[in-house]
Structures are given as C-alpha cells and as structure tokens.
Steps between C-alpha positions, in 0.01 A plus 500: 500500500673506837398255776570568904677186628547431914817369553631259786835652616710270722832468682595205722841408645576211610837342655594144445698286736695360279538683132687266268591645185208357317418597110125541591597765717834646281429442184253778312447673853237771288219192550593373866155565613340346206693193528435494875152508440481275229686198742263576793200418254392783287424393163692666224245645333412714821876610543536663207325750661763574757782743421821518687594865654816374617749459260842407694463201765764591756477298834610694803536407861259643768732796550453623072848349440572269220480159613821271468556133451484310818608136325380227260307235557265294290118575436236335303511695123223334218497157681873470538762552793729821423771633656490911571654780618191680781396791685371495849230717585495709201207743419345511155290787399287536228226684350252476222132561380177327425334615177192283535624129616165451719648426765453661840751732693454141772557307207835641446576555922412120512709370220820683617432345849561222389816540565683228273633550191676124341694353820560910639311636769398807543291790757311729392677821702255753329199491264366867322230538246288802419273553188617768255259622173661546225376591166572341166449442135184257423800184366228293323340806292890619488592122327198504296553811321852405443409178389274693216733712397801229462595463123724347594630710812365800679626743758342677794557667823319559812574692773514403877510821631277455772663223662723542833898552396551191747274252325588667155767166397181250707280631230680528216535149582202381491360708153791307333434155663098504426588697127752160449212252556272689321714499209599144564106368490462659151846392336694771531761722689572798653764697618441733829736789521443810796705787414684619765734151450548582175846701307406843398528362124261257565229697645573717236417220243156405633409850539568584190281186384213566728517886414518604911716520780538314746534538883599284804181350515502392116492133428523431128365136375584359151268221395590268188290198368657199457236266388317542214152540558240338294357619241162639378248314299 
C-alpha cells in the first residue's frame, strides 16, 4: 500500500552579526535546522519530523564569498563565558523539509524570526517554503509485515521512485528515522540501507538475498529482534 504525503519544503537564510564558532552551529551541521528549531521551542517529538536538505553549513558574506574571522571575543556558551574566534555578518543558508510536524508554514516563518539563537543574533534575509507531494511506502504496514516475518531477522526493500531526485536523501531520511522507532517500541533493530550508497558487492549481496534488483530509488531495511517475546499459553 502506497500513501500520498504533502510535504513542507523550506529554505531560509539568515546572516548573523556576530557568528562565533559555536558547536550548535559546527558540530553535526546535517541537523542545523532541527536543532534550531528545537532551542526556539519545538518539542522533540515534533522535530523528528524535519529533515535537513542542506548538508554542508558554509557561511558566506553578502557578496557569496566565504566569510573570514574578524577577531575573538567572549560570548555566553551553556551558562559560561568563552572566548572565540567570530564572523561578522556572515550568511547561513539552509534547507530542509516537513514530513508531518503540524506545524504551520507561519509556524516555521515565526520561529526563525526570532532571530536569536544562544547569545547570537541573527535576520532572517530570506524565508521559502512550497508544498511538494510525494508518494511513499505505507511505513507502519511496511514495519508490521517485517515484524511478522522476523525469525529472527528479515529483509525488504521498497522503492522511492516517485519521489523528487532533490528530496530523494530528505526522504530516505525520514523512512529510516520513523522504521528506527518503530523497531525501537517493539525491542528490536533495524538497519536502513538505499542502494545507490552502497559498493557494487554489496548491492550485489542483498539482491541476491531479496531475489531482485535494485535501482536508485531502492532502500533495503533489515529488521532483527532483540527481545524475546513472550510466549504462548
């Protein structure tokens, strides 16, 4: 069973007056937005949703060129006084999707304008969202079959073949994340693999174990049971 799924698309960029070379912002740049999000009040549960498009976090002046340190100074870092090396006026873009968070397209504008991320402020320079449908695999009645036919592992692939090459990684994203806590609520794991990052010899593998090929848009999932489950009678 396939399900049609809108999508909230977004891209914002925003230029801060004074970057310091903070971890929230450096460190695992692939969730930026997510963490963003998450510190201007979304609760966790509804960021999960959110998938980050962007995966390199390069700040740039207003001219495209990469920004350079203009000195150190100190700045407020988890409650303490820090000294840093910081940008001036350095622009920060970054994209990402909604798959179902419930929040608005204001929701998101609003957050963003906030404009204050720890002690670092920011503008908002630019803010872009449009609504994409994409098309994809029912994940619960995926997990529940797997979850059947587990003794103790099981493999299966899907295909997302009718989702835009842009958002391909976005979504791919998001099947693993939601197959992980599916698998996590019932005791077990599962490994999320989609084929076109994989080594010829290890496409070759699966395929040979699922009996088909596979294509770019192939994800292969491998679900194991951890716990035992309780018996009969």
């Amino acid at each position: 069973m396939t399900v049609h799924l809108e999508v909230d698309v977004y891209s914002v960029r925003v230029s801060f007056d004074r970057l310091f070379a903070d971890p929230a912002v450096f460190d695992d740049p692939a969730r930026l937005a997510q963490k963003y999000l998450v510190s201007a009040g979304v609760p966790t549960e509804r960021a999960a949703y959110f998938q980050q498009t962007t995966k390199e976090i390069v700040p740039v002046d207003d001219s495209g060129k990469p920004s350079v340190v203009a000195g150190t100074a100190k700045y407020r870092h988890q409650g303490r006084r820090v000294r840093s090396e910081y940008m001036t006026g350095a622009n920060l873009k970054i994209a990402y999707v909604d798959f179902g968070s419930g929040l608005s397209p204001e929701n998101h504008e609003t957050l963003w304008k906030k404009g204050r991320w720890g002690e670092m402020k920011f503008e908002v320079k630019s803010f872009h969202h449009e609504k994409v449908m994409i098309e994809l695999p029912d994940i619960n009645e995926l997990f529940q079959m797997l979850l059947v036919r587990a003794d103790p592992t099981t493999f299966a692939s899907l295909e997302l073949a009718n989702v835009p090459e842009s958002l391909f990684q976005a979504t791919f994203g998001y099947v693993e994340d939601r197959l992980r806590r599916l698998a996590a609520s019932e005791g077990g794991t599962v490994e999320v693999y989609a084929a076109r990052d994989l080594s010829p010899e290890e496409r070759r593998v699966l395929e040979k174990r699922l009996a088909r090929e596979s294509t770019r848009s192939t994800v292969h999932v491998m679900l194991s049971k951890t716990r035992l489950q309780p018996s009969e009678g």
